[in-house]
C-alpha positions as CSV (number, residue, x, y, z in Angstrom):
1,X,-17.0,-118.5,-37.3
2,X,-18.6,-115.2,-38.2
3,X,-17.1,-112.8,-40.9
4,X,-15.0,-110.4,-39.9
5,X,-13.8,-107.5,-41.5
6,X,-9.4,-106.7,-41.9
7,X,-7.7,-103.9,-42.4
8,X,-5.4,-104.3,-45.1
9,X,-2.5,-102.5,-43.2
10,X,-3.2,-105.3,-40.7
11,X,-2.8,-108.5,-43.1
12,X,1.0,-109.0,-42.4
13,X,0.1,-109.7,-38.4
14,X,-2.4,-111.5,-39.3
15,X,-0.8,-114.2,-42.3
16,X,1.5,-114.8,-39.3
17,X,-0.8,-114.8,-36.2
18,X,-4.6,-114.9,-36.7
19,X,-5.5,-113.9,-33.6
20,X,-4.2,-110.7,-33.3
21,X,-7.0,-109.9,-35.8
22,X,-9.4,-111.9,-34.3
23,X,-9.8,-111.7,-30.8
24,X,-12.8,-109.9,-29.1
25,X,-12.6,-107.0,-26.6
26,X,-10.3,-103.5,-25.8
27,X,-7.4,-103.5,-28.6
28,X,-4.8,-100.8,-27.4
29,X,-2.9,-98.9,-30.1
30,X,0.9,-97.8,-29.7
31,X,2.0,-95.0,-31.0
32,X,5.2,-94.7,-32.6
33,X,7.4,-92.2,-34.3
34,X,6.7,-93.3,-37.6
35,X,2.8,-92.4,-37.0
36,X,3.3,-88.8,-37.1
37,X,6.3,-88.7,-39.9
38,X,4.3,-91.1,-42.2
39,X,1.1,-88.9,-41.8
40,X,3.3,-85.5,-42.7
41,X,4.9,-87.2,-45.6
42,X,1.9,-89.3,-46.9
43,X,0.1,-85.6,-46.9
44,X,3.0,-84.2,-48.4
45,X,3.3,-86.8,-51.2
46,X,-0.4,-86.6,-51.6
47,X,0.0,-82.6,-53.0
48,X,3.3,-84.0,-55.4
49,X,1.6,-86.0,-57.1
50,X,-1.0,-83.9,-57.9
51,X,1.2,-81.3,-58.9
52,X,1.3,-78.8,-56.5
53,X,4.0,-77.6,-54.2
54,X,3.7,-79.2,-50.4
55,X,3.7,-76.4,-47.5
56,X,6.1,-78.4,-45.4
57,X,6.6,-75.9,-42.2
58,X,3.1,-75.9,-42.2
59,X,2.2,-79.9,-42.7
60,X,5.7,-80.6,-39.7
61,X,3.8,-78.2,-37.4
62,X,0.4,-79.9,-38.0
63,X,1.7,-83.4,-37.6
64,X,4.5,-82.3,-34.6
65,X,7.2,-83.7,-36.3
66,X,11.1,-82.1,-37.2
67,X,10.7,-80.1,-40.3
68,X,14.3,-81.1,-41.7
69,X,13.5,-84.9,-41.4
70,X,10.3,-84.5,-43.1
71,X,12.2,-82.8,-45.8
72,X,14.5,-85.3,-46.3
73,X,11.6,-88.2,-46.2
74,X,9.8,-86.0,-49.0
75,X,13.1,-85.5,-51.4
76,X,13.2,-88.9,-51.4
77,X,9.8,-89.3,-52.1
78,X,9.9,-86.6,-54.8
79,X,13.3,-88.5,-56.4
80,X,11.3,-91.5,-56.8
81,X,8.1,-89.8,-58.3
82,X,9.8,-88.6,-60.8
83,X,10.7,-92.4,-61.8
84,X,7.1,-93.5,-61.0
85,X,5.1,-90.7,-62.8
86,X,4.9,-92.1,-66.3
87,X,2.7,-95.2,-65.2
88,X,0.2,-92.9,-63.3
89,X,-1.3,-91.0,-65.5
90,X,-4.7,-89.9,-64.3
91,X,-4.0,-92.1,-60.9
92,X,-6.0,-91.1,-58.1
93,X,-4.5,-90.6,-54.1
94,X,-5.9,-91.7,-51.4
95,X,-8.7,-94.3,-52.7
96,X,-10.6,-96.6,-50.2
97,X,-11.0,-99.9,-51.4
98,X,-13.3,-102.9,-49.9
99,X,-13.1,-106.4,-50.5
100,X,-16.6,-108.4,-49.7
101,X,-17.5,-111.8,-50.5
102,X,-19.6,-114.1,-48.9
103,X,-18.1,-117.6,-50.3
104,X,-14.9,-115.9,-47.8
105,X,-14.6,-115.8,-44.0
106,X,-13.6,-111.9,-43.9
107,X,-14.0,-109.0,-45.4
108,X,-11.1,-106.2,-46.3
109,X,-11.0,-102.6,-46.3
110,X,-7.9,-100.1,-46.9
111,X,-6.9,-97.1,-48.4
112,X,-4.7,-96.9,-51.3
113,X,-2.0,-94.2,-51.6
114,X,-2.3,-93.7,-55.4
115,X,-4.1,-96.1,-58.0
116,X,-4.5,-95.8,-61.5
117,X,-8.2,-95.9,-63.1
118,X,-9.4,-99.3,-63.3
119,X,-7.7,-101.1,-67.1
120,X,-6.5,-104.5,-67.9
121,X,-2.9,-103.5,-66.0
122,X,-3.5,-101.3,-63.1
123,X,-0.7,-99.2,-60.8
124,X,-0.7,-98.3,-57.5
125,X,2.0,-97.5,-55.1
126,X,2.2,-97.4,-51.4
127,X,4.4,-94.3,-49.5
128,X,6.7,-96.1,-46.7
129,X,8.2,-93.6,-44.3
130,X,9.4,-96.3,-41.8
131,X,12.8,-98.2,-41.8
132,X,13.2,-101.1,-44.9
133,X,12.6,-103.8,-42.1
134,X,8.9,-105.4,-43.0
135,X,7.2,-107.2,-45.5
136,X,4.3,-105.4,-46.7
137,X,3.3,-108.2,-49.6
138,X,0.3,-109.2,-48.2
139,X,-1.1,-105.6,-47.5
140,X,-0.7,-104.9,-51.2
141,X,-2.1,-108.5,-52.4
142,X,-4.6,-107.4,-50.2
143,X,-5.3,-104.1,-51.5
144,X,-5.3,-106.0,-54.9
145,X,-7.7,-108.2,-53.9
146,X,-10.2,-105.5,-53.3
147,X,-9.7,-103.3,-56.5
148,X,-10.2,-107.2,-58.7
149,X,-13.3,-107.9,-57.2
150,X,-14.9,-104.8,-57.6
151,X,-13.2,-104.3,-61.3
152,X,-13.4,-107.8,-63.6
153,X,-11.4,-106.1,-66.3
154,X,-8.2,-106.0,-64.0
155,X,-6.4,-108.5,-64.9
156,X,-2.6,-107.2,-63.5
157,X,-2.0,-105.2,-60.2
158,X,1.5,-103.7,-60.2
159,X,2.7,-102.4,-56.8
160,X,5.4,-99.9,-56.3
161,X,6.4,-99.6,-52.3
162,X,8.5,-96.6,-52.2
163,X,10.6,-96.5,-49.2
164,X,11.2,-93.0,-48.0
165,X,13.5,-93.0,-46.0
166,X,15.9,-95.9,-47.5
167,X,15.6,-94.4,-51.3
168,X,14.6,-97.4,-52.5
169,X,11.8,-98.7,-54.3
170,X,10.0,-102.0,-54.1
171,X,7.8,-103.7,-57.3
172,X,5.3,-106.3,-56.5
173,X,2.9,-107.8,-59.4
174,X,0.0,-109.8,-59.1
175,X,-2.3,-111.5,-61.3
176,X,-6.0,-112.7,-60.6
177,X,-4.8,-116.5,-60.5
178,X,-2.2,-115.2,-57.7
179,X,-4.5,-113.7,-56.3
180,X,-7.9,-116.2,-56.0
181,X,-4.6,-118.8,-54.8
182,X,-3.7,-115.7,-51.5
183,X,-7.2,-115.1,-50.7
184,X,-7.5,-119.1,-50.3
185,X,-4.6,-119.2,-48.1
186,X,-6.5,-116.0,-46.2
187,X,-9.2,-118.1,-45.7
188,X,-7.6,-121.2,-44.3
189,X,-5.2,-118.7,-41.8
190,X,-8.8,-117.2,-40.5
191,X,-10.9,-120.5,-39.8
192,X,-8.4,-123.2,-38.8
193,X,-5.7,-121.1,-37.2
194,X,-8.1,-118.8,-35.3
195,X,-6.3,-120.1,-31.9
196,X,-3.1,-120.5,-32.9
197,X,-1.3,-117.5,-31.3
198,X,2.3,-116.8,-32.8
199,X,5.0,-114.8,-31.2
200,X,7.8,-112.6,-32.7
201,X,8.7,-108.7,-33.8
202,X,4.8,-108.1,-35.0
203,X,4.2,-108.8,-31.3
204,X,5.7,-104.9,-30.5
205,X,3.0,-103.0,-31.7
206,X,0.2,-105.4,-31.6
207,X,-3.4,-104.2,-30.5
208,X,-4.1,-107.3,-28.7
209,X,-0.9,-107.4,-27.0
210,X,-1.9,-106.2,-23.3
211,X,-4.0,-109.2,-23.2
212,X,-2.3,-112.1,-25.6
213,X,-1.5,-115.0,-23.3
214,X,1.3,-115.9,-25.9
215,X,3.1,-112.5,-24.8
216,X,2.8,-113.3,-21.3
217,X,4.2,-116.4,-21.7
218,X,6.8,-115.5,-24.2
219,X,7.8,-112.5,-21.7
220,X,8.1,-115.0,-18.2
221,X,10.5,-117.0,-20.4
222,X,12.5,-114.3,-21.4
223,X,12.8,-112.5,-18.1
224,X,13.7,-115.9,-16.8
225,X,16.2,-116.1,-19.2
226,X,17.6,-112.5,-18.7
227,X,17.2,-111.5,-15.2
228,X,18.9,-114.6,-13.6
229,X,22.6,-114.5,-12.4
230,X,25.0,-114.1,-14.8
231,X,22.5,-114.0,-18.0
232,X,24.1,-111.1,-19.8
233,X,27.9,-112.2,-19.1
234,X,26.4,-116.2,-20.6
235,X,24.7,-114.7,-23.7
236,X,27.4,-112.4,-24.7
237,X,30.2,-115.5,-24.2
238,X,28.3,-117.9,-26.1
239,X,27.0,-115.6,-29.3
240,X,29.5,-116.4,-31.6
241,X,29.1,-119.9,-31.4
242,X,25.0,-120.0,-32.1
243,X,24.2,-121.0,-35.0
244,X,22.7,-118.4,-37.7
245,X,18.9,-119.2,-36.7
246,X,19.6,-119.1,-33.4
247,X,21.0,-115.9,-33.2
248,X,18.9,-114.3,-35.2
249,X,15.8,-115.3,-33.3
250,X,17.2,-114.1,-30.7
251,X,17.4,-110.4,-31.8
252,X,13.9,-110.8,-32.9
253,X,13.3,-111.4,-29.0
254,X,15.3,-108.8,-27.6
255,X,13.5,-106.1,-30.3
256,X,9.9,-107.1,-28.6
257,X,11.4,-106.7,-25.8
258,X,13.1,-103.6,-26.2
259,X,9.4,-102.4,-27.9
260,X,7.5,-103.4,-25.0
261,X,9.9,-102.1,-22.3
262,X,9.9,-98.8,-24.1
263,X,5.8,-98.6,-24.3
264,X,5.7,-99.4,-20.4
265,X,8.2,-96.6,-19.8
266,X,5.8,-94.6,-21.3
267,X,2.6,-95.6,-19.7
268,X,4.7,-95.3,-16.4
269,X,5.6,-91.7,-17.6
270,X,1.9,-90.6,-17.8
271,X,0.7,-91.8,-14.8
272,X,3.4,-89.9,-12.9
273,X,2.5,-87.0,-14.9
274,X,-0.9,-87.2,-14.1
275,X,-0.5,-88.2,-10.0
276,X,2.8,-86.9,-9.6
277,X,5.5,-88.8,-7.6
278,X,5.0,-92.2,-6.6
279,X,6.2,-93.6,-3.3
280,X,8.4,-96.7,-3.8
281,X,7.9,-97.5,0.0
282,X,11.8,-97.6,0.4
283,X,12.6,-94.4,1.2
284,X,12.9,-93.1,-2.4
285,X,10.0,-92.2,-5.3
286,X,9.8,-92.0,-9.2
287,X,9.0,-88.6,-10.4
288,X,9.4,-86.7,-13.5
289,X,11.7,-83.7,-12.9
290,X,13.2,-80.5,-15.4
291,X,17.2,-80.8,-16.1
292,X,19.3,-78.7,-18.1
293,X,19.0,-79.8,-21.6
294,X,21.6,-78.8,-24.4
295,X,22.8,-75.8,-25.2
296,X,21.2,-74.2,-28.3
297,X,22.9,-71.2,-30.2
298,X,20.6,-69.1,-32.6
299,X,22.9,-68.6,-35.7
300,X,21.7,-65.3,-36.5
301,X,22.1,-64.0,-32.9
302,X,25.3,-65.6,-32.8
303,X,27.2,-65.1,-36.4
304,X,28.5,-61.7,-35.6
305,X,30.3,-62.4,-32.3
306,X,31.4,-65.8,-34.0
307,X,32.5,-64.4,-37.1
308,X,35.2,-61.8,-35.0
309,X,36.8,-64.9,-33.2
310,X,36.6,-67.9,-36.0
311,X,38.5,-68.1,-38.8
312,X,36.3,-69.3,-41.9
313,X,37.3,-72.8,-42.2
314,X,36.4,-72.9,-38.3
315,X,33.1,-71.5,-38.8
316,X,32.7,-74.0,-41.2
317,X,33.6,-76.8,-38.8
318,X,30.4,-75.7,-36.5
319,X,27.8,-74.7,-38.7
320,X,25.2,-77.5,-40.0
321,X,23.4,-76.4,-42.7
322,X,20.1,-78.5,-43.5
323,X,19.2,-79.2,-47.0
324,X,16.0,-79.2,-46.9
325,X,15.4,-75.2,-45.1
326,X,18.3,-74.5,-48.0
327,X,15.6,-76.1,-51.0
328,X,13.0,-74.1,-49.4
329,X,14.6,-70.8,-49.0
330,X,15.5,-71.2,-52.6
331,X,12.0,-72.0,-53.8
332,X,10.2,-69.2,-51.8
333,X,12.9,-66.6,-53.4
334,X,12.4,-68.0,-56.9
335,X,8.6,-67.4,-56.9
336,X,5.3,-69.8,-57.2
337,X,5.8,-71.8,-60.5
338,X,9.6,-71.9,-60.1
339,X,10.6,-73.6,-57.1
340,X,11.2,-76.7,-58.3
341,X,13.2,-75.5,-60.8
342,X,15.4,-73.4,-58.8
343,X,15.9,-76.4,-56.2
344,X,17.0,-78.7,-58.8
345,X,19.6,-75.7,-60.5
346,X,21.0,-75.7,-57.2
347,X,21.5,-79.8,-56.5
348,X,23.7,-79.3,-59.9
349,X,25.8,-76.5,-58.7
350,X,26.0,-77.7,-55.2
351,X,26.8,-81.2,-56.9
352,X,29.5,-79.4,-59.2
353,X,31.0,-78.1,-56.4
354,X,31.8,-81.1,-54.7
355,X,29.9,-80.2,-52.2
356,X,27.4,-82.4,-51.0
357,X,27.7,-86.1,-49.8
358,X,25.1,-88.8,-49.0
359,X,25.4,-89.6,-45.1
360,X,24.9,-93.7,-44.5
361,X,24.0,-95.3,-41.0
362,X,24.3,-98.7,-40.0
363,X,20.9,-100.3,-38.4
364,X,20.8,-104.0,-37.9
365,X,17.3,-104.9,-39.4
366,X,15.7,-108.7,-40.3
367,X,15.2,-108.6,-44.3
368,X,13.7,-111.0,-46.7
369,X,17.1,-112.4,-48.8
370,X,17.7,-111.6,-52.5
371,X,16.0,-114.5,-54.7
């Protein structure tokens, strides 16, 4: 087999299904939500960590995403910085780091987020703007791998995954004798598994996945399984009594599904949008058509004729405020140099007075248990 070359972003798929790195021909990218809200933040974090102050109206309308979620995504960011900052002293953003050895079967490229300079103990951490639902361990070993064979003196890689959106933060260490042990176990997924197609949620947003016979076996099952009489009304009877595995394989399922049923909606979408309506030969057609959307108020416009009819605790009842345009509109009137300062003097008060609280949402998501 020849070498190949992997993107480290693309080791988890391929520890689990070789082929999905390996195949030849067309691979078709899916674009998801997270693309443009981890490029915002990741550019975002990028001007923290060096200090200066992140234009985020500018980077939301860049990137097209909502400028109060990207503020959120980045005060959670900038809350975990300031945990992270001692160990980066000097670390650079946004390093590209290659891995290249011919006694291997591949070759790896990424791109770090931040790194520190090259020392017996090295730190680098890794900017998650997604849900805290995958196992990044092997992009980071493999990001590991690179900076230790260009850099004999490393001796200890310690990886900080900072989830965004969850608050949290993830530590991963490796040492060179972990690491010669993963890149062997690398080696032995590329050349003897190179066939060996595997199916489950990494099948959603595949490259290879308009073409991956597994898929299109793995989808004729579960249609079969779905779409014949009384599917629905049989799998909701009989869920409490599957066992654990069972049931959770089965919401692995119906995620790919729901993934790749939402991806073909989409495709669908443009070609109507490109040919217009499509005859369905039954006497009705698919088209795209404008509705009536939700009412939106313009506070400003509004607050005058709302203030003579509401009492204040009713105003208060309909009025959102977002935190993040607050922590801007603070920073801007406190001057360059002092925003920071004035949006933290203001999460004390606010804090003080009671009157902030942290929102929680429940989302079902498939974790790796606590050891």
């Amino acid at each position: 087999m020849k070498p190949i070359t992997i993107r480290c972003s693309s080791l988890p798929r391929a520890m689990v299904c070789a082929p999905s790195v390996l195949g030849d021909g067309i691979n078709v990218k899916q674009r998801n939500e997270a693309g443009p809200e981890g490029s915002a933040g990741h550019e975002a974090m990028t001007a923290i960590v060096s200090g200066q102050e992140p234009d985020l109206d500018a980077i939301a309308l860049k990137w097209g995403v909502k400028r109060a979620e990207l503020g959120r995504l980045v005060w959670y960011g900038m809350k975990a910085w300031e945990q992270l900052a001692p160990s980066f002293a000097g670390g650079a953003s946004e390093q590209q780091v290659v891995f290249a050895d011919h006694r291997f079967p591949f070759g790896l490229i990424g791109h770090v987020d931040l790194v520190t300079a090259p020392a017996a103990v090295v730190h680098g951490a890794d900017w998650k703007f997604g849900r805290l639902d995958h196992d990044y361990y092997h992009q980071l070993a493999g990001y590991t791998a690179c900076i230790m064979s260009v850099y004999p003196e490393v001796e200890t890689v310690v990886f900080a995954v900072v989830w965004c959106r969850d608050g949290q933060i993830e530590t991963y260490t490796f040492t060179r004798q972990v690491i010669e042990g993963w890149k062997a176990h690398l080696a032995d997924q590329v050349t003897k598994r190179h066939s060996e197609y595997v199916t489950g949620e990494h099948c959603a947003y595949c490259p290879r996945s308009h073409d991956c016979p597994a898929i299109r076996s793995a989808a004729r099952r579960d249609a079969a399984v779905f779409l014949e009489d009384g599917a629905l009304e049989k799998i909701q009877s009989s869920l409490g009594d599957l066992p654990a595995a069972e049931l959770v394989n089965l919401f692995r399922r119906v995620k790919v599904i729901e993934a790749l049923a939402k991806n073909a909606r989409e495709s669908i979408r443009n070609v109507v949008r490109v040919n217009g309506p499509q005859d369905a030969g039954d006497g009705t057609e698919l088209a795209i058509v404008e509705q009536a959307g939700a009412r939106v108020i313009d506070p400003g416009k509004a607050w005058e004729t709302l203030s003579a009819r509401l009492t204040q605790a009713e105003l208060a009842q309909i009025t959102e405020i977002s935190a993040s345009t607050v922590d801007e509109i603070v920073a801007k009137n406190a001057g360059r140099g002092n925003g920071a300062a004035a949006k933290r003097e203001l999460a004390e008060a606010l804090e003080r007075a009671n009157a902030v609280t942290q929102g929680r949402i429940e989302k079902m998501v498939t974790r790796r248990k606590a050891s």
